[in-house]
C-alpha angles and dihedrals in degrees: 000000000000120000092251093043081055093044099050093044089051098055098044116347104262133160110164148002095287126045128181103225112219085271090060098244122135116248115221092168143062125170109200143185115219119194105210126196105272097058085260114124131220134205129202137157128212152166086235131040112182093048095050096050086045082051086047093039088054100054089253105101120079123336088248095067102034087057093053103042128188104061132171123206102245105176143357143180129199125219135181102247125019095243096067088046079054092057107042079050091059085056109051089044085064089045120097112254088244090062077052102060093043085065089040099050085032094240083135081163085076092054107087081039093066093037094066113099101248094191111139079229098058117107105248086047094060100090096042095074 
């Protein structure tokens, strides 16, 4: 078994591009975190996993990532059709590092925490100066 193989089966059990989730559908979409070398974070989505963190893993995914090797699948979710994993990967890539890192370590009650605008000039910030 490959590292990524490993990698993938040990987040979420997965072995190839499709995977039938504990309710029997079948799974198109995945939306992942990669850690790359340098601490940054990545987020991709894709029809099929394995293949696209081998295409990371070899230098030959987005620039982002081939300049950054090694990186480690961190997170993934799975989604019935690859337009709603595109769209759930436009999110998290707006989202801080630190809301990141919330999904990724599954403290999801620190979600709505990091989402709030923290700016000494935003309204709800005014009284507190």
């Amino acid at each position: 078994m490959s590292g990524v193989e490993g990698a993938i089966r040990s987040t979420r059990g997965l072995s190839g591009a499709e995977t039938r989730h504990q309710n029997n559908t079948t799974l198109t979409g995945y939306t992942y975190i990669l850690a790359c070398a340098d601490g940054s974070y990545y987020t991709g989505s894709t029809k099929d996993l394995e293949r696209r963190i081998a295409q990371h893993a070899a230098g030959e995914g987005a620039n982002h990532t081939k300049n950054r090797l090694p990186v480690k699948l961190v997170y993934v979710e799975y989604f019935d059709r690859i337009d709603k994993a595109f769209y759930r990967e436009k999110q998290i890539q707006g989202w801080s590092r630190n809301k990141k890192e919330a999904l990724i370590t599954g403290e999801t009650n620190m979600l709505k925490e990091f989402a709030e605008c923290k700016n000494e000039s935003h309204f709800r910030n005014k009284d507190k100066q």
